[in-house]
C-alpha positions as CSV (number, residue, x, y, z in Angstrom):
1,X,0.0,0.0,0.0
2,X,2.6,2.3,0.7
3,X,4.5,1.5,-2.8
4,X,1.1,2.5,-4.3
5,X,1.0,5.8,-2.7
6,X,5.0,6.7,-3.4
7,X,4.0,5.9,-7.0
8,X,0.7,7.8,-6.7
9,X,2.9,11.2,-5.5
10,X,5.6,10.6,-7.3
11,X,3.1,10.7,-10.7
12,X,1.7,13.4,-9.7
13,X,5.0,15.4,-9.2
14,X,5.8,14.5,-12.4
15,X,2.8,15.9,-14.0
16,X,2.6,19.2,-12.2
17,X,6.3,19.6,-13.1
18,X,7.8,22.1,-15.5
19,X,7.6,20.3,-19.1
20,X,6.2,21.7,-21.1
21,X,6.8,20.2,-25.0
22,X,7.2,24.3,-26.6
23,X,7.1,27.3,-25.3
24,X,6.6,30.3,-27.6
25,X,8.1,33.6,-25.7
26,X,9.0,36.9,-26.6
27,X,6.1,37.7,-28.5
28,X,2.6,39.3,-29.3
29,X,0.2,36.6,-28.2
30,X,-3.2,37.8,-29.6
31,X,-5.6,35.4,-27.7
32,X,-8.7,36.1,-28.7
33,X,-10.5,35.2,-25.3
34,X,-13.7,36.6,-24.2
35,X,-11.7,39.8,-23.1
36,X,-9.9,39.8,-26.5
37,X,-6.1,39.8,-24.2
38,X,-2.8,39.7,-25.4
39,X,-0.2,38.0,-23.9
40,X,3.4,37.6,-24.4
41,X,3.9,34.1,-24.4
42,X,2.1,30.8,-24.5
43,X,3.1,27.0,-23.7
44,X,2.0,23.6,-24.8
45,X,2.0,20.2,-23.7
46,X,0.4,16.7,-25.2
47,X,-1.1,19.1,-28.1
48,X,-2.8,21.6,-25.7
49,X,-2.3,24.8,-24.3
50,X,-0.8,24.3,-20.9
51,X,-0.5,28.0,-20.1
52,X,-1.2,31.5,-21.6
53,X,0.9,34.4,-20.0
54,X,4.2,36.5,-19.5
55,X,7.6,35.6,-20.7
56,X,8.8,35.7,-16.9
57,X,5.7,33.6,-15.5
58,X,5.5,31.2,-18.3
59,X,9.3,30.5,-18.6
60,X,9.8,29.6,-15.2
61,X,6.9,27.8,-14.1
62,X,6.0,26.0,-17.6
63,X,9.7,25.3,-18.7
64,X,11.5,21.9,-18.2
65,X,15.1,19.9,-19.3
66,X,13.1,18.7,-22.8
67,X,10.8,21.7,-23.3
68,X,11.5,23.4,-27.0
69,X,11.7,26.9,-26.8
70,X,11.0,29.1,-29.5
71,X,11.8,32.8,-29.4
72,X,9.3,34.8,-31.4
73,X,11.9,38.1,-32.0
74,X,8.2,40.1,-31.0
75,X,6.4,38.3,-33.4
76,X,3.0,38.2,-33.0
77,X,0.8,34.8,-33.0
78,X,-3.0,34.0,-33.7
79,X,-5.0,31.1,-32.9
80,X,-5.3,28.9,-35.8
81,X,-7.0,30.1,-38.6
82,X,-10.2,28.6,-39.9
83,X,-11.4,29.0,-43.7
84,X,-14.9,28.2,-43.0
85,X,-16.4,27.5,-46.2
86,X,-13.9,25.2,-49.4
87,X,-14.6,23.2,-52.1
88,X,-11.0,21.0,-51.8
89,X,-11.2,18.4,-53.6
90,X,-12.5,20.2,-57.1
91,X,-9.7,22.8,-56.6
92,X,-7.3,20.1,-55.9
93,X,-7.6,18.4,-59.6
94,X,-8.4,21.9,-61.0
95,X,-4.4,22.3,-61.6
96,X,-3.3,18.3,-60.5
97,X,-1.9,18.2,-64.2
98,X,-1.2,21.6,-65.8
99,X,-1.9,24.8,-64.2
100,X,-5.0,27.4,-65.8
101,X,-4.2,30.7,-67.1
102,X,-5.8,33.6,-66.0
103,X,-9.4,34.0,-68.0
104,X,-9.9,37.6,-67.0
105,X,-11.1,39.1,-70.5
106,X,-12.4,38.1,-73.7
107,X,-9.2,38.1,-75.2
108,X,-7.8,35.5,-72.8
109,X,-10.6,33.4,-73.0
110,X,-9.8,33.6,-76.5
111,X,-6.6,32.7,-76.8
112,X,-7.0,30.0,-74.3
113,X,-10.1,28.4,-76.7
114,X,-7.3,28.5,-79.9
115,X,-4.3,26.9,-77.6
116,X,-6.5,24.0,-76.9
117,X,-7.7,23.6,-79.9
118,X,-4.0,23.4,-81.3
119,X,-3.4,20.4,-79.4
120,X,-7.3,18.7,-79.5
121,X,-8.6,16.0,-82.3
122,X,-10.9,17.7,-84.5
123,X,-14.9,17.4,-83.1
124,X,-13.5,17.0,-79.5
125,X,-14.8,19.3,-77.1
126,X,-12.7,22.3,-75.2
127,X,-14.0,23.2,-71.9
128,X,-12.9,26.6,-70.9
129,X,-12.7,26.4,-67.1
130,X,-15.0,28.1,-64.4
131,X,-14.7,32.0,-64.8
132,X,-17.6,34.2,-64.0
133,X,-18.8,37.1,-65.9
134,X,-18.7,39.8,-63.1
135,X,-14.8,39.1,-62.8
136,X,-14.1,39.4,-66.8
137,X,-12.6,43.0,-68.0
138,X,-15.4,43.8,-70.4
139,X,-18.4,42.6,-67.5
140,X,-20.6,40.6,-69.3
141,X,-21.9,37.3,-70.2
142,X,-19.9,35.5,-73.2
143,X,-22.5,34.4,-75.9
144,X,-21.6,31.5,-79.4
145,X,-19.9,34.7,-80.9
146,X,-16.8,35.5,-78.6
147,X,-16.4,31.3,-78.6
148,X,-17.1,31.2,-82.3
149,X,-13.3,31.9,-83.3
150,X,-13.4,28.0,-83.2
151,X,-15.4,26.3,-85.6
152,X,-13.9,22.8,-85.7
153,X,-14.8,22.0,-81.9
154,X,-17.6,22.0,-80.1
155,X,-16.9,25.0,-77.2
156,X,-18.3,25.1,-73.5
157,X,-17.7,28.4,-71.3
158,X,-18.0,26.8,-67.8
159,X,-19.9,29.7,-65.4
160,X,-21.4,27.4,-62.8
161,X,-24.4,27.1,-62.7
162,X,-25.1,28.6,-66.6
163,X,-23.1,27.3,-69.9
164,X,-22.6,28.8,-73.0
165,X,-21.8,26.8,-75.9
166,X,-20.3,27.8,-79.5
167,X,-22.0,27.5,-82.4
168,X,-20.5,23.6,-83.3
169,X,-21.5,22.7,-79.9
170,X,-24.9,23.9,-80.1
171,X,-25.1,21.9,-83.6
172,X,-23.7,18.6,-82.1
173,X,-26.3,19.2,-79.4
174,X,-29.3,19.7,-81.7
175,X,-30.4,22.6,-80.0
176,X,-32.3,25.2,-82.3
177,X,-34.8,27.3,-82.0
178,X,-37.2,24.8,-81.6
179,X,-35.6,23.4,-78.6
180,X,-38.1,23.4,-75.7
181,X,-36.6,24.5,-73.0
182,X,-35.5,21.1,-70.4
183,X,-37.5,21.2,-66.7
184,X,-36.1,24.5,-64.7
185,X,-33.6,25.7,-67.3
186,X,-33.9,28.3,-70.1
187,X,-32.0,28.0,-73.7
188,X,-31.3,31.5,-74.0
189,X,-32.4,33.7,-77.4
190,X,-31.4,36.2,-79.3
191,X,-33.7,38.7,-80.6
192,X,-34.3,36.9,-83.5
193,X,-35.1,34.0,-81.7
194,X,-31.8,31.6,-82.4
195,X,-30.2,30.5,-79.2
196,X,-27.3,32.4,-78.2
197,X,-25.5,30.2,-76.7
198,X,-26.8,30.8,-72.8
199,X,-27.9,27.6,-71.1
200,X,-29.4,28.4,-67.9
201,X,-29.8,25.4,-65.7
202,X,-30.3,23.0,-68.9
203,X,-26.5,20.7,-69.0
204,X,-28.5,18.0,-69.6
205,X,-28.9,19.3,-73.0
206,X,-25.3,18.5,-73.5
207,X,-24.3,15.5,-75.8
208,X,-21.2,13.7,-75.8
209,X,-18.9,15.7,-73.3
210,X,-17.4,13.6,-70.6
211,X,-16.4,16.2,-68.1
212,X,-15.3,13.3,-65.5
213,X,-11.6,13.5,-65.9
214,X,-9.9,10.6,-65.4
215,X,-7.9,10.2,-62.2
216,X,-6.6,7.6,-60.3
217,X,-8.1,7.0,-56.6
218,X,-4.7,7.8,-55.9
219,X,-4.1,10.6,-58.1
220,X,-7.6,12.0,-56.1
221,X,-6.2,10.9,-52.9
222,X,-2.6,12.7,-53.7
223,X,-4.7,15.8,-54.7
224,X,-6.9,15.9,-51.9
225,X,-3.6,16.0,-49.3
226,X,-1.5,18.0,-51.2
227,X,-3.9,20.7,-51.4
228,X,-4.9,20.3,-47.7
229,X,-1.3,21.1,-47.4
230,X,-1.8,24.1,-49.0
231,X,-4.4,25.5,-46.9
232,X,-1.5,24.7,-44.1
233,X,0.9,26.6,-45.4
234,X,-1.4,29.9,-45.5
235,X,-2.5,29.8,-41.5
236,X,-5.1,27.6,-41.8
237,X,-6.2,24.5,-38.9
238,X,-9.2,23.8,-40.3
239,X,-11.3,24.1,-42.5
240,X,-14.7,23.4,-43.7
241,X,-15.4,21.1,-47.2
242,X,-18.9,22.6,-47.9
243,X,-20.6,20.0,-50.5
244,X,-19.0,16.2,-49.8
245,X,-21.0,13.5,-51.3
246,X,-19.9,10.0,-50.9
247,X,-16.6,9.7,-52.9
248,X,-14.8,12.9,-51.3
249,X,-16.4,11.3,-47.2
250,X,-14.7,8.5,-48.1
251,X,-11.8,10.4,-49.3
252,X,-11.1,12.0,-46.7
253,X,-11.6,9.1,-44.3
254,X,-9.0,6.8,-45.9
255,X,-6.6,9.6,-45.6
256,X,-7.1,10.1,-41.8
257,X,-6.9,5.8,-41.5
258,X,-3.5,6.0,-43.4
259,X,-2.4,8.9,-41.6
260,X,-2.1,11.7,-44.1
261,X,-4.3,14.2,-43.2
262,X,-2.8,17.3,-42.5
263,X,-5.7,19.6,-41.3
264,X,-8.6,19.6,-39.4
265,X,-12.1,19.3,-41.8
266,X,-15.2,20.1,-41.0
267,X,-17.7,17.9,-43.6
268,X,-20.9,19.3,-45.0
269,X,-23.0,16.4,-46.6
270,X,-24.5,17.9,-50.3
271,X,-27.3,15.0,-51.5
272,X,-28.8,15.9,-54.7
273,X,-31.5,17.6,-54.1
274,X,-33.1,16.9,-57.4
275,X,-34.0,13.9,-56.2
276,X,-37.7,13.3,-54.9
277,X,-38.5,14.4,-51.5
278,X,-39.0,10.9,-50.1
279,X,-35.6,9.4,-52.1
280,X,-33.8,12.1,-50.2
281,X,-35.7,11.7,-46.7
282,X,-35.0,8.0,-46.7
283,X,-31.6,8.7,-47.5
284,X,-30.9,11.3,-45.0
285,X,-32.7,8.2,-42.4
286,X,-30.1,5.9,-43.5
287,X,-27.1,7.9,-43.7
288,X,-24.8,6.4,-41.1
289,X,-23.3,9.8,-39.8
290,X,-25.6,13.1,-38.4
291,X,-23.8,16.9,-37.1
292,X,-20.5,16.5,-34.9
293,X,-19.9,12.5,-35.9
294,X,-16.3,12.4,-35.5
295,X,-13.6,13.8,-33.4
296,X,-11.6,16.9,-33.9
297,X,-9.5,16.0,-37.0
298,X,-12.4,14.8,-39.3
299,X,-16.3,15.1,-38.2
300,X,-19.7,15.9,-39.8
301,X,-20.9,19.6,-39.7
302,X,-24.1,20.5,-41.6
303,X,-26.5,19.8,-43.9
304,X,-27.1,21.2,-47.2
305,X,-29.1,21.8,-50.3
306,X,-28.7,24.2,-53.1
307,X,-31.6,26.7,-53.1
308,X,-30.8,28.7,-55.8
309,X,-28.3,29.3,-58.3
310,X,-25.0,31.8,-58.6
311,X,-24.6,35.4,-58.0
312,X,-22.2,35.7,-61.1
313,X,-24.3,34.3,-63.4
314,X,-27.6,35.7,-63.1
315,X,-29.5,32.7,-61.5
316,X,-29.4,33.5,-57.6
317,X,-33.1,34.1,-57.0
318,X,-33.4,37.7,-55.9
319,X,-36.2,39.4,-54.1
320,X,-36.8,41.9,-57.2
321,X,-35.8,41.4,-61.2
322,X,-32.3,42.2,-62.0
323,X,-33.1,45.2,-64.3
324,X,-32.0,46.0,-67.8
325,X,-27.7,45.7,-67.5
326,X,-28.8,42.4,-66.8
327,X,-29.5,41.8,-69.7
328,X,-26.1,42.6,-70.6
329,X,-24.0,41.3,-67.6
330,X,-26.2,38.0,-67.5
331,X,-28.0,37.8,-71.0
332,X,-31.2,38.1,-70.0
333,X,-34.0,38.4,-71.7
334,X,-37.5,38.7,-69.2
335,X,-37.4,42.0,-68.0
336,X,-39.2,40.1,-65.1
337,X,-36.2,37.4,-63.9
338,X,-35.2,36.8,-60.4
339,X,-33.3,34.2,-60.8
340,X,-34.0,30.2,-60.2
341,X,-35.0,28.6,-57.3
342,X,-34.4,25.2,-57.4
343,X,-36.4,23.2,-54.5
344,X,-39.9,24.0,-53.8
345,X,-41.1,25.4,-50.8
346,X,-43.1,22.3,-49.6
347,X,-39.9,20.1,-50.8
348,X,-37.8,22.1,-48.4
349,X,-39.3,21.9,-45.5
350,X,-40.2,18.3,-45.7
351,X,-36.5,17.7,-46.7
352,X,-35.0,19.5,-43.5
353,X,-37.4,18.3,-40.7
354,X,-36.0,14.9,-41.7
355,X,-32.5,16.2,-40.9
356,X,-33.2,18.3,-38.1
357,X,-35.0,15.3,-36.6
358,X,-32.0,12.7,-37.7
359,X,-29.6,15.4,-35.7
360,X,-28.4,17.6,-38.5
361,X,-27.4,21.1,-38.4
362,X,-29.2,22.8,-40.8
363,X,-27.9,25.1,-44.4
364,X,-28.6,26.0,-47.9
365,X,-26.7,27.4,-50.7
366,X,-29.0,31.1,-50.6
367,X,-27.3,34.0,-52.6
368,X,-30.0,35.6,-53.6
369,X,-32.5,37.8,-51.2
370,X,-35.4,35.8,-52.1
371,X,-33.4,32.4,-51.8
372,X,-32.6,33.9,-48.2
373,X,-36.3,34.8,-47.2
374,X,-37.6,30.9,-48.7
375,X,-34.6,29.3,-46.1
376,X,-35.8,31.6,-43.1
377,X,-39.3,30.6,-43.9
378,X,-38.4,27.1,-43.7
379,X,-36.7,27.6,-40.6
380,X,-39.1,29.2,-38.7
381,X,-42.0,26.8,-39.7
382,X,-39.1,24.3,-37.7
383,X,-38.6,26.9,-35.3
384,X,-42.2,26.8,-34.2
385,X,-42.4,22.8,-33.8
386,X,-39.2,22.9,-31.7
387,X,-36.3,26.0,-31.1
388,X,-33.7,25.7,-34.3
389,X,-31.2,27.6,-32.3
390,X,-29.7,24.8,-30.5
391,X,-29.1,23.6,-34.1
392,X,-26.7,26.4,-35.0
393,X,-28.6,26.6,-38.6
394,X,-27.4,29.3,-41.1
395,X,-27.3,30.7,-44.1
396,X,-24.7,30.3,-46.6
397,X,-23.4,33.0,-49.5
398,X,-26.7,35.2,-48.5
399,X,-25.2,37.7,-50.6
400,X,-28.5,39.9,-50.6
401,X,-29.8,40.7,-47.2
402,X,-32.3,43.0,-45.7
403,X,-32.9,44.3,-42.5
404,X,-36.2,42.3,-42.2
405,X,-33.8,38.8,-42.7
406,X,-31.5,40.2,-40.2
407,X,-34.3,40.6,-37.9
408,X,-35.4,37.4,-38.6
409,X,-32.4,35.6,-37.9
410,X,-31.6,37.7,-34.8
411,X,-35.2,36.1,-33.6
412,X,-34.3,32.5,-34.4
413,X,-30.9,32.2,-33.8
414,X,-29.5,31.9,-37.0
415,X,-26.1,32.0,-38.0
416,X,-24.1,33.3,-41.1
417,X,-21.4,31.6,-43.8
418,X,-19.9,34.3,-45.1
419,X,-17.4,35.2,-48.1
420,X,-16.5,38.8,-48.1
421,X,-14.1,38.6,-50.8
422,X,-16.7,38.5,-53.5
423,X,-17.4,42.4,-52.6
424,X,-13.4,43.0,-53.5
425,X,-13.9,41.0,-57.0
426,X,-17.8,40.8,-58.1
427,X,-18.8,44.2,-56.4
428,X,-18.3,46.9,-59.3
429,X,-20.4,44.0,-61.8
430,X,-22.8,44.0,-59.2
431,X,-23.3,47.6,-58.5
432,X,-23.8,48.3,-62.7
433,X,-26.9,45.7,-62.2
434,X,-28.5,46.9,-59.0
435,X,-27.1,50.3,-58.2
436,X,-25.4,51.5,-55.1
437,X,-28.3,51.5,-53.1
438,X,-29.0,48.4,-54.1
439,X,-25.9,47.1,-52.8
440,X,-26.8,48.4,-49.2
441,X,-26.8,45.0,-47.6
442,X,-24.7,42.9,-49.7
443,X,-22.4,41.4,-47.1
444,X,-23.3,43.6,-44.5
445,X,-21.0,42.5,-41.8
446,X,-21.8,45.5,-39.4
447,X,-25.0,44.7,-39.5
448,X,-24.6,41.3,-38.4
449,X,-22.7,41.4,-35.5
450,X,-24.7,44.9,-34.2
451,X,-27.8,42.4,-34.5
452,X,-25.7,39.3,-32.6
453,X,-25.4,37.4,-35.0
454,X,-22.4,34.7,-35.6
455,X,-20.3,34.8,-38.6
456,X,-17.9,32.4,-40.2
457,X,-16.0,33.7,-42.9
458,X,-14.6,31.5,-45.5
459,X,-13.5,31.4,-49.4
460,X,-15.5,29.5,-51.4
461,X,-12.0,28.2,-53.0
462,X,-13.0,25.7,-56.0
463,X,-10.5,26.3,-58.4
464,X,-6.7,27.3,-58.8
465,X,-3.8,26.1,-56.2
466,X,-2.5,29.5,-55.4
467,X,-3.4,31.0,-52.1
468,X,-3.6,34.3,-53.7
469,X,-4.8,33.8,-57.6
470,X,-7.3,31.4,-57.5
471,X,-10.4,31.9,-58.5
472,X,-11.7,32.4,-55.2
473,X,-8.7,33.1,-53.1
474,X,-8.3,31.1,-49.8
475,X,-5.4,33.7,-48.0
476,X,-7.4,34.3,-44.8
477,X,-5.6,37.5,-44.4
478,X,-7.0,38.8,-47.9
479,X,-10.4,37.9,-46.0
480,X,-9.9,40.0,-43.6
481,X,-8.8,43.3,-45.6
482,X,-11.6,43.0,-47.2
483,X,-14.2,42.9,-44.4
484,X,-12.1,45.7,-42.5
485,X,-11.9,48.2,-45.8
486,X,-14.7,47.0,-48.0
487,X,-12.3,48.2,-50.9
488,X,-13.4,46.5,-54.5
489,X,-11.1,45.8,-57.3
490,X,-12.0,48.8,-58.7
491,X,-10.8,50.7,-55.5
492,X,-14.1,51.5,-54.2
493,X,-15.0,51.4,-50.6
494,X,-18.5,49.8,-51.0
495,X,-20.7,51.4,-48.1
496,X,-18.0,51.8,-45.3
497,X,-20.9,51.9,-42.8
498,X,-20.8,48.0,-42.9
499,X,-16.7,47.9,-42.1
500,X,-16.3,46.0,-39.1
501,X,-12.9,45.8,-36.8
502,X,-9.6,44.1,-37.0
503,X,-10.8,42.3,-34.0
504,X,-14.2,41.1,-35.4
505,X,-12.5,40.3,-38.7
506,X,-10.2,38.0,-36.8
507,X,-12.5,36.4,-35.0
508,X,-14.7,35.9,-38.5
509,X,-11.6,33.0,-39.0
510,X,-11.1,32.3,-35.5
511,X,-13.7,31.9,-32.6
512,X,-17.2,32.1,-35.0
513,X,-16.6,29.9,-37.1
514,X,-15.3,26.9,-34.3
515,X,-18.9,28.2,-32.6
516,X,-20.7,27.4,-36.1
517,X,-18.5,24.3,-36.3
518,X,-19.9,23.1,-32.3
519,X,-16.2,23.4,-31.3
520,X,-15.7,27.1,-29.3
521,X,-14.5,24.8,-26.4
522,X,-11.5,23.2,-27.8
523,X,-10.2,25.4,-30.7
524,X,-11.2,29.1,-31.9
525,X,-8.8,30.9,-29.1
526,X,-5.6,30.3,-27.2
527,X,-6.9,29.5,-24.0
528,X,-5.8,26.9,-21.2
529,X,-6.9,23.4,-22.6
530,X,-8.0,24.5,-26.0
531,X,-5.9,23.0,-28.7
532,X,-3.0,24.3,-29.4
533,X,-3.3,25.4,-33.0
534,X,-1.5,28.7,-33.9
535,X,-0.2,30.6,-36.3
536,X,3.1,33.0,-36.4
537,X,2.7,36.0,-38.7
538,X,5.6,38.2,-40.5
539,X,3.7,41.7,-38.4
540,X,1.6,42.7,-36.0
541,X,-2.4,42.2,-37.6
542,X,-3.6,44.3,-34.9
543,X,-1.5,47.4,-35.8
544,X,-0.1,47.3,-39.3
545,X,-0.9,49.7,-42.0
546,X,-4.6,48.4,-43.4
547,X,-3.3,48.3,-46.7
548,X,-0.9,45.6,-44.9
549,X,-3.5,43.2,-43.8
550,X,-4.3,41.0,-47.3
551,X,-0.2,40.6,-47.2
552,X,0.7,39.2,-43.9
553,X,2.6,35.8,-44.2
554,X,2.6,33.1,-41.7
555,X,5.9,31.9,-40.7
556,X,5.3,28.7,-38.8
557,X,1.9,27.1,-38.7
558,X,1.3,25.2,-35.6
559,X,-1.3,22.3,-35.2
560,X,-1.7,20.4,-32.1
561,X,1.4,21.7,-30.6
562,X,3.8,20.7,-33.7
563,X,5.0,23.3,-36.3
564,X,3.6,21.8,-39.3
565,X,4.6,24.3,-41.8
566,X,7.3,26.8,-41.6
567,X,10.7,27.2,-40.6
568,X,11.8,28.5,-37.3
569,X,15.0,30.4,-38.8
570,X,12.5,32.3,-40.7
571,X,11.5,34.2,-37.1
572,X,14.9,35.7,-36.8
573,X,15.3,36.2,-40.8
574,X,13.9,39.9,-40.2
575,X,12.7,42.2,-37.5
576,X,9.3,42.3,-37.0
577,X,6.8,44.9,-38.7
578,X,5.0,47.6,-37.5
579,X,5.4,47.4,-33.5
580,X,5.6,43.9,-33.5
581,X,7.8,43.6,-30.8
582,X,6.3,43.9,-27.1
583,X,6.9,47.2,-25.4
């Protein structure tokens, strides 16, 4: 008995003794606790933080023979950053084999269409990749003339949720102006009544393009992790895959069994939602996983349907018509359109008390207004059977708002999946369609958090590698310029009233979105016993010239108390920036 209580103390010495495994010192420890403190030095131990505090007090009462120390030079440090909203698989193939040029005008879309066709068989199809109107020079929708410089292949101008094919395409296709238009889409005309090229919603009109590309498991698998990696590299922990179906679960299952994932991932299950109402209820019975199963590398998070179609294109379902430069940023041609909604009211609400009941967190794909106001509707009909709060429901894109939405949400507890970059690159397309005033509450960030509710910011990154070029860039730090200055590409400040803080920026990629993700307790801040995922920056966030923000580099990216990307020499390669150093 006695052995057994030597042992006893003696294990407990041991584990109330100085050891930490790293101690970061010397530094600007940005916290982001309730009270928003900064500290000047933080230790971990087993992968969590063991202490939060002053170089003197966490030095000597956290530091042991084996602990790593790591002097930050008055470098400041974040809590891992969370990209709340990717696509990771599709951008990880997007550039697997050769990278994409940029398509930003009609002349580079051009000359891409004639270098592929130098090197495809005659009658094969080219497929220029995803590029949205609102982001080309010239701000409109291509029609079969700008793709017409090639006559011996069938052309496709991906723009999401809309197509536009060349005249050989629409040929091969058979679609004339007799073509009835397919259930929910619309073969654009021209005023003469020949198709233009415009396929709204109607792909299945397509003949003989195979757009499956032909990888490997492996080759996916590769992808998949390298990209992760990626995401690593620019500050990120986590971050949330917002449309998984079966393949990419599965994916991203085998690489946490083998051992290669590299982030934390937060899955949103996408069924298709064209199914009927009872082929997708009985799947969402059967489905073998529900919101938060998993642990804290790879779990379930929400579930989705897509409501309405793209803000780019024309086909997010807006509370009023889009008005006459519609016509020419979209192609339109019904003075009338608001867009397409995709699932009936009656279908969505059957469709998501199935999931609420099954345990699901609750989300649609709503960029347009009226997209918005059909998911609130839904959720409050829920609401009033039992409270969707507890559910941490949100929107997601809900580009458009209004104050009576706001209000709405404020009342129900709904949350908001946010990507505020899309003011920076789709803003000044945007504003030419619906006027200033009409862009009063497009991403009104302000307005969110003065009404309480929860944001999670995120990319929308589907395409491109590059942190910074892609089509929708994932460099959190570009983020959060943009939802601090509300400057466009066109260096506009679009309605400064909705500007929020550095601090509320940061905690857009910190804190929100691990509340949105059910996970505020063990990641989102560096706090005692939360995770210790951090991030080491080249200057100080909090006080660097704004114009500064969208260029601050991570140094070491650290996830679950190991340095996972970065180089420790690269702390001491420079003095810090812009008051860096604690004073």
């Amino acid at each position: 008995m006695r052995r057994l209580f030597t042992l006893g103390v003696t294990l407990a010495a041991l584990l109330s003794a100085a050891d930490a495994d790293l101690i970061l010192h010397n530094g600007k420890i940005v916290t982001v606790d309730s009270g928003f403190t900064i500290q000047q030095a933080v230790a971990v131990k087993a992968g969590a933080i063991a202490a939060v505090g002053s170089d003197a007090s966490i030095l000597k009462a956290e530091r042991g023979p084996n602990t790593h120390v790591i002097d930050l030079h008055g470098r400041t440090v974040l809590p891992g950053l969370v990209d709340a909203h990717v696509h990771a698989l599709e951008a990880a193939l997007s550039e697997y084999r050769a990278p994409l040029p940029p398509l930003d005008s009609d002349s580079a879309i051009q000359a891409y269409i004639r270098a592929q066709a130098a090197k495809t068989p005659r009658g094969a199809w080219i497929v220029v990749p995803r590029t949205f109107p609102t982001r080309i020079r010239e701000m409109r929708m291509p029609t079969r003339e700008l793709l017409d410089i090639e006559h011996d292949h069938p052309v496709m101008f991906d723009a999401s949720y809309t197509v536009i094919l060349n005249s050989a395409a629409l040929k091969l296709c058979g679609i004339d102006r007799n073509t009835p238009n397919p259930p929910g889409g619309e073969i654009v005309k021209d005023a003469g009544g020949e198709p233009n090229g415009i396929l709204k919603n109607a792909q299945s009109l397509i003949k003989g393009l195979d757009r499956s590309a032909r990888f490997t498991e492996a080759e996916k698998l590769d992808a998949l992790e390298q990209q992760l990696k990626r995401y690593l590299a620019a500050g990120l922990t986590t971050v949330g895959d917002r449309a998984v179906n079966a393949e990419q679960i599965a994916a991203y299952q085998k690489l946490k069994a083998d051992g290669r994932l590299p982030i934390r991932a937060v899955l949103t299950w996408r069924p298709d939602a064209s199914q009927p109402a009872a082929a997708l209820q009985q799947q969402i019975e059967s489905a073998p996983y529900a919101t938060n199963t998993g642990d804290s590398w790879l779990k379930f998070g929400s579930f989705k349907l897509t409501l309405d179609g793209g803000m780019t294109i024309g086909t997010a379902y807006q509370r009023y018509p889009y008005g006459a430069f519609g016509k020419q940023l979209y192609g339109k041609t019904n003075p009338d359109d608001r867009g397409q909604l995709f699932i009936a009211p009656d279908k969505l609400l059957a469709v998501m008390r199935t999931a609420r009941n099954r345990g699901w967190q609750l989300t649609t794909h709503d960029q347009g207004g009226g997209a918005v106001d059909n998911f609130l509707d839904t959720l409050e009909a829920l609401d009033r059977e039992k409270p969707i709060a507890p559910t941490r429901s949100h929107v997601m894109h809900a580009s458009f708002q209004s104050p009576a939405a706001i209000a709405r949400m404020k009342k129900m507890g709904i949350l908001a999946d946010v990507q505020s970059s899309w003011l920076y690159f789709d803003g000044p397309a945007l504003e030419q369609v619906f006027g200033y005033d009409g862009m009063r509450y497009f991403y009104p960030l302000r307005s969110y958090i003065d009404a309480g509710i929860i944001l999670a910011a995120g990319s929308d990154h589907m395409i491109g590698h590059d942190k910074d070029h892609a089509v929708n860039p994932y460099n959190p730090f570009f983020s959060m310029w943009t939802e601090v200055t509300r400057l466009t590409s066109r260096g506009k400040v679009l309605h400064p009233e909705e500007k929020i803080t550095r601090a509320e920026a940061l905690k857009t990629h910190t804190i929100w979105p691990a509340y949105l993700q059910f996970a505020e307790k063990e990641r989102g801040s560096i706090e005692r016993g939360k995770l210790a995922d951090l991030v080491v920056i080249d200057r100080d966030y909090l006080a660097c010239p704004e114009p500064e923000i969208k260029d601050i580099q991570p140094l070491l990216t650290i996830l679950n108390g190991r340095v996972a990307s970065g180089a420790e020499s690269r702390l001491s390669a420079a003095q810090p920036r812009n008051g860096g150093r604690m004073r």
